[in-house]
C-alpha positions in Angstrom: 85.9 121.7 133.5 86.3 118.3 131.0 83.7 116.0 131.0 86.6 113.3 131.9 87.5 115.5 135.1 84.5 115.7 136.6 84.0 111.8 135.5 86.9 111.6 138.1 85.4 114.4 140.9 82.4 112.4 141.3 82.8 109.4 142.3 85.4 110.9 144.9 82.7 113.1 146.3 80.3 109.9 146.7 83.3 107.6 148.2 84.7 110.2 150.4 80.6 110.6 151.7 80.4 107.1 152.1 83.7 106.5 153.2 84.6 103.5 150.9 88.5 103.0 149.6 88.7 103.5 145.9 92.3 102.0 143.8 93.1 104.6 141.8 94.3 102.8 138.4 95.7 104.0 134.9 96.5 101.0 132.8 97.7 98.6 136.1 101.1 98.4 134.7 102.2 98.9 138.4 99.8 96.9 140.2 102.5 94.7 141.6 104.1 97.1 143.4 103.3 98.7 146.8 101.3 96.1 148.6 98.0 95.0 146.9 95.2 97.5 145.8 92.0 97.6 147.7 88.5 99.3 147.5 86.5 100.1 143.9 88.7 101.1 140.7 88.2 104.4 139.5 90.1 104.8 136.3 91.9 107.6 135.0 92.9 106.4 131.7 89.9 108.5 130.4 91.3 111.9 131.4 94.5 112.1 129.3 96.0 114.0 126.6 98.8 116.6 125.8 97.6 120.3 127.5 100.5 122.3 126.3 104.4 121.9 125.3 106.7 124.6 124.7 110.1 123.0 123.1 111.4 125.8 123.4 111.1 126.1 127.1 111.4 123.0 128.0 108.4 122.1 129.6 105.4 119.7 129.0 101.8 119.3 130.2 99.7 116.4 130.0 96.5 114.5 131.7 97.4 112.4 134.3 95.9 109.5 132.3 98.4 110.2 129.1 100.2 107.0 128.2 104.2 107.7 128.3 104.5 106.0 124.8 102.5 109.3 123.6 103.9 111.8 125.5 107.9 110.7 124.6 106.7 110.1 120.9 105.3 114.4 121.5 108.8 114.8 122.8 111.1 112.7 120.1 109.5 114.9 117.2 111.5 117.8 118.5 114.5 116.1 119.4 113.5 116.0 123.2 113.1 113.6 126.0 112.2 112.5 129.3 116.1 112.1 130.3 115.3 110.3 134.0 113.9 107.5 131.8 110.9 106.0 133.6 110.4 102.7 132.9 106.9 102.0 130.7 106.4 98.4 131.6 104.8 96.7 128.6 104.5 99.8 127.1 101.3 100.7 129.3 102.8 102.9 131.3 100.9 106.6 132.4 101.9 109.9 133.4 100.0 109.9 136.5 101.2 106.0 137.1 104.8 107.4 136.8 104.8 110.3 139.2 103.0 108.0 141.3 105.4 105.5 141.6 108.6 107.4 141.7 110.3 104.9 139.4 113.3 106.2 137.1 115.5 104.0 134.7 119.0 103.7 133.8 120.4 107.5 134.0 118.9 108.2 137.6 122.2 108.3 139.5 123.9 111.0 136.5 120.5 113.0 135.4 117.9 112.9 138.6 114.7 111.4 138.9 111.5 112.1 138.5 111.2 114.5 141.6 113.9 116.6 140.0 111.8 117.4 136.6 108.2 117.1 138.4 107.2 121.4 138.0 103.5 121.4 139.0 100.6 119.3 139.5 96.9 119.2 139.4 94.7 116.7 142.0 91.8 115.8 143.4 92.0 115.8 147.5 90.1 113.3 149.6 87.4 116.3 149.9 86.8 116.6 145.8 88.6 119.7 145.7 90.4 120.3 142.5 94.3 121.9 143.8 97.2 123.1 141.6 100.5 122.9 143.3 103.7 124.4 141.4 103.6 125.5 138.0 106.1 125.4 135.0 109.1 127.0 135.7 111.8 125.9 138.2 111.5 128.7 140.2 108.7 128.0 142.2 109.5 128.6 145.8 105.6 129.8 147.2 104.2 127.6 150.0 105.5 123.7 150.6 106.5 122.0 148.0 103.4 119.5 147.6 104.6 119.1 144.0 107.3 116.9 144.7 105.4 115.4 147.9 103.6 113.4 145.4 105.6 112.0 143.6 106.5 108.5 144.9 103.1 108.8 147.1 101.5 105.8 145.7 98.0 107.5 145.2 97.7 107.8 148.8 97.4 111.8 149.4 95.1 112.6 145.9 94.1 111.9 142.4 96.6 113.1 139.6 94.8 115.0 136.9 97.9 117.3 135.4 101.2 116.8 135.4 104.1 119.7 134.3 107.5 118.4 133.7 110.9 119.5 132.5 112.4 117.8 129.4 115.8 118.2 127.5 117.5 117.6 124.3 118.9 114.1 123.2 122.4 114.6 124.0 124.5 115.0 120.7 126.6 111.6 120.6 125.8 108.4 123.0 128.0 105.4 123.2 128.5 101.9 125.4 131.4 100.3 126.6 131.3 96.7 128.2 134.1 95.1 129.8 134.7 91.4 131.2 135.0 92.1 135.1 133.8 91.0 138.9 131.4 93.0 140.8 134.0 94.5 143.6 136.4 95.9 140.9 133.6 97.1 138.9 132.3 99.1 141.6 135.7 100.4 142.1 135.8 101.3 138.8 132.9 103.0 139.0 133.6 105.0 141.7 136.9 106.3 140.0 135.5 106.9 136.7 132.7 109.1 138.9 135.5 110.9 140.2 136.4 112.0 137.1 134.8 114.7 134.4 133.4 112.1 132.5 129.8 111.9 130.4 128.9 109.1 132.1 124.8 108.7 132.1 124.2 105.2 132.8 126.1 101.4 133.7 124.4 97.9 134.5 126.5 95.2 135.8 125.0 92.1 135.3 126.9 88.6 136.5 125.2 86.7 132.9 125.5 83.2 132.4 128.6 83.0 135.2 128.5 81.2 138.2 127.7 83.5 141.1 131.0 85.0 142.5 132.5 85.4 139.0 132.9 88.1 136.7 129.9 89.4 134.9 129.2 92.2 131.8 129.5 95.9 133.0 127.9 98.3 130.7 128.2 102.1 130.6 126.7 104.4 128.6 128.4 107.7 127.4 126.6 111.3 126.4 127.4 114.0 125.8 129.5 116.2 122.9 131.0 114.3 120.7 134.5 115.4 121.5 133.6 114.4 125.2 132.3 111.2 124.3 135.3 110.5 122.3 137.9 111.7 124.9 136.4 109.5 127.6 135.8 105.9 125.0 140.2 106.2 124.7 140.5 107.0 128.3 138.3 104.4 129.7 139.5 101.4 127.6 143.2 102.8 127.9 142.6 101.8 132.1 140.6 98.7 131.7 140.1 96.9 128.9 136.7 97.0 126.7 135.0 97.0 123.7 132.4 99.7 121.9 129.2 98.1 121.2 127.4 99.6 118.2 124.4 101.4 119.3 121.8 99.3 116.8 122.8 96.5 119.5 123.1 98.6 122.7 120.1 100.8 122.4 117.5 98.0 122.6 119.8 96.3 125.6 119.2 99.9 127.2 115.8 99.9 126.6 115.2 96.4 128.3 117.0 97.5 131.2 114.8 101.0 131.7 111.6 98.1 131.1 112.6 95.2 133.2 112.6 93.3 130.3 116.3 92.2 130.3 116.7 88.0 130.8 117.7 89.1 134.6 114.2 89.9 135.2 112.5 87.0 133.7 110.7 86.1 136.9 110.1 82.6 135.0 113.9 81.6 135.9 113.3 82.6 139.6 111.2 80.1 140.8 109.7 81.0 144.2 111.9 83.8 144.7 111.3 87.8 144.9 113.1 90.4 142.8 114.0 92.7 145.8 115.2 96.3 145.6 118.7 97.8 147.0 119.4 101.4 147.3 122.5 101.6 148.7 125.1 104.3 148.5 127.3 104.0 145.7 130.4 103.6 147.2 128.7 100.5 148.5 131.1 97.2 148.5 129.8 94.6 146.7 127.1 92.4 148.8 128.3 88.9 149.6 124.7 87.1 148.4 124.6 83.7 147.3 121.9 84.5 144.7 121.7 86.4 141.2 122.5 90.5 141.1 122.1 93.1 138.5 124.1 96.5 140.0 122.6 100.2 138.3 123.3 103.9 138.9 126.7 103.6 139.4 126.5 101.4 142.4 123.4 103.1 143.7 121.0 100.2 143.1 120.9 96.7 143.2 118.4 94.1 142.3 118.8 90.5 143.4 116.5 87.9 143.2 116.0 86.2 146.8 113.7 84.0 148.9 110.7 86.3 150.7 112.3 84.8 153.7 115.7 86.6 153.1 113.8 89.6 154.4 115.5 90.3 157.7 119.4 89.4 156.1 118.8 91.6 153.1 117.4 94.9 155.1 120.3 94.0 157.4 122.9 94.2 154.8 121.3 97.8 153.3 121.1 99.1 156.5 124.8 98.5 157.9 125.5 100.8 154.7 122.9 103.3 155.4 120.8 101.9 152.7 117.5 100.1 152.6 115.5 97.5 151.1 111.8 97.3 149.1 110.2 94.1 148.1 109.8 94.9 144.3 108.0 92.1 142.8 106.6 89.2 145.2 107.5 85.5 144.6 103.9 85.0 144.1 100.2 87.1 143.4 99.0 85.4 146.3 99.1 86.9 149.7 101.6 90.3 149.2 100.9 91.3 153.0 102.4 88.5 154.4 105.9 90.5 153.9 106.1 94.0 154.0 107.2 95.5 151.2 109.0 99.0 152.2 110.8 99.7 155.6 108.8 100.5 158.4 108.6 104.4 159.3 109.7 105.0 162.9 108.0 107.7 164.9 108.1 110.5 164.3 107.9 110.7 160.7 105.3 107.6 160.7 103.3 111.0 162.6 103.7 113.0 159.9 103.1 110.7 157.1 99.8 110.3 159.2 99.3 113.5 159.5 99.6 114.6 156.0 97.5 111.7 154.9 94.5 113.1 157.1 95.4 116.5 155.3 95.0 115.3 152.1 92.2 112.1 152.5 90.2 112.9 155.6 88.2 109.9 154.9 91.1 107.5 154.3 89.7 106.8 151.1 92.7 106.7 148.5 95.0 104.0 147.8 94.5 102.5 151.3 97.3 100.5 152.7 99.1 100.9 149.3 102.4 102.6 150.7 102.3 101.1 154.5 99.4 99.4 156.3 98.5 102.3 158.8 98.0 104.9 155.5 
């Protein structure tokens, strides 16, 4: 056992005795989201570092506390990546932070997301017991499938110390398209270029500097073979006119949008309002809301920038469509309770979230209220 592990295992032992919350932290570049931490840090950051990678099986192990900037620099040397793109947030984004959170970038709706590539873990329960769940292969069918149980868990069932995950090769050729159009007929577009054998692995519709109601940018990204790259630039500009961006331009515009960094997300130019998450199927309409949008995945997600008190019209909207609706960022670092941030759970999978939380953290130590208040 590493000194940094048992640097984690400790402390554990003497809260879980003592029964007092700990906020499990890498380098806090998610600290807004989920409602606010509570109880005394205890840091991972310390416990990091490549265990193996095998290029040529496609698989990658690293410390919990890993920043991603090391692991995908690991991964670019042999022509590799991280292909559900998880977004690194000032560049201080973690391993542990990002199977934590869930969070994927651009390429989600064509590629997965983080579940889908998550092989194994390592964690520390609420009793200081040191589990392994999964492995590093695909084929992992023994027991329930905790692996992917954490991912997206907030912290709340464990401490991350290992994480196993797929990767795969850059695609050969990658290209952008961006046409001049509304937000209805680019959904429909979308949809009918989804229908359709096409390389598409990511589009952002974004409305820009136009009024609200007009048309906007729509970007998608091609990859693939060259020759279906090619194929599928004539085809897509023969129905709806467009221009190829060269990629020195469209790459960093990608990048922005995996990072939040794009001028949509400039929470400087949204006074008093919250950027609010929409997953939504994506054959979706278009929502008719009277403040700014940016659509992703195809359809699949939409971010708008809204009043806290919009919370009852908004959840409304995503659930008519058999969607729903997370607070992302508040208007404010003030009181982040005073709205809940993810949908209530009805009974009787609020039971079994319960449940599984007394499973895991019998003292109700980790993370708690992070996820919803009664975990």
């Amino acid at each position: 056992m590493t000194d940094s592990l048992q640097a984690l295992i400790d402390p554990i032992r003497a809260a879980a005795a003592a029964k007092t919350p700990l906020r499990i932290r890498g380098h806090g570049s998610k600290d807004f989201y989920g409602e606010s931490p509570e109880g005394d840090l205890l840091d991972t950051i310390s416990h990091s570092g490549i265990v193996t990678y095998e290029p040529t099986e496609l698989v990658i192990t690293a410390r919990a506390g890993t920043p991603l900037a090391e692991l995908e620099a690991a991964l670019a040397e042999e022509g590799q990546c991280l292909a559900f793109e998880p977004p690194r947030f000032d560049g201080r984004g973690t391993v542990g932070g990002m199977v934590a959170a869930g969070l994927s970038g651009p390429a989600r709706a064509s590629v997965g997301g983080v579940r889908d590539y998550v092989l194994g873990v390592q964690l520390i329960n609420g009793r200081a017991e040191h589990l392994t769940f999964g492995g590093q292969v695909m084929k992992n069918v023994a027991g329930y499938d905790v692996t992917r149980l954490t991912v997206g868990s907030l912290g709340i069932l464990g401490v991350l110390t290992e994480v196993s995950l797929k990767v795969l090769p850059v695609m050969p050729l990658e290209a952008t398209l961006v046409f001049e159009i509304d937000q209805a007929h680019a959904l429909d577009q979308l949809n009918e270029w989804g229908a359709q054998p096409l390389p598409l692995n990511a589009s952002c519709w974004v409305q820009g500097d136009a009024p609200l109601g007009e048309a906007g940018q729509l970007y998608v990204r091609l990859r693939g073979a060259a020759a279906a790259v090619n194929s599928a630039i004539t085809k897509m500009t023969q129905e709806l006119p467009g221009d190829t961006m060269d990629n020195a331009q469209a790459g960093p515009g990608w990048q922005a949008c995996r990072d939040q960094t794009l001028p949509f997300f400039n929470a400087a130019d949204h006074p008093g309002e919250a950027l609010w998450r929409l997953s939504v199927p994506q054959t979706a309409p278009a929502l008719n809301l009277p403040w700014p949008q940016l659509v992703e995945w195809h359809g699949g997600l939409r971010w708008v920038w809204a009043p806290e008190s919009s919370l009852s019209k908004l959840r409304d909207l995503t659930q008519a469509v058999d969607g729903f609706t997370t607070l992302f960022r508040a208007a404010s670092a003030g009181d982040t309770r005073a709205t809940s941030r993810f949908e209530p759970i009805e009974s009787p999978l609020n039971q079994i979230h319960a449940r599984l939380k007394a499973e895991f953290d019998p003292a109700h130590i980790f993370n708690p209220g992070r996820m919803i208040p009664s975990l």
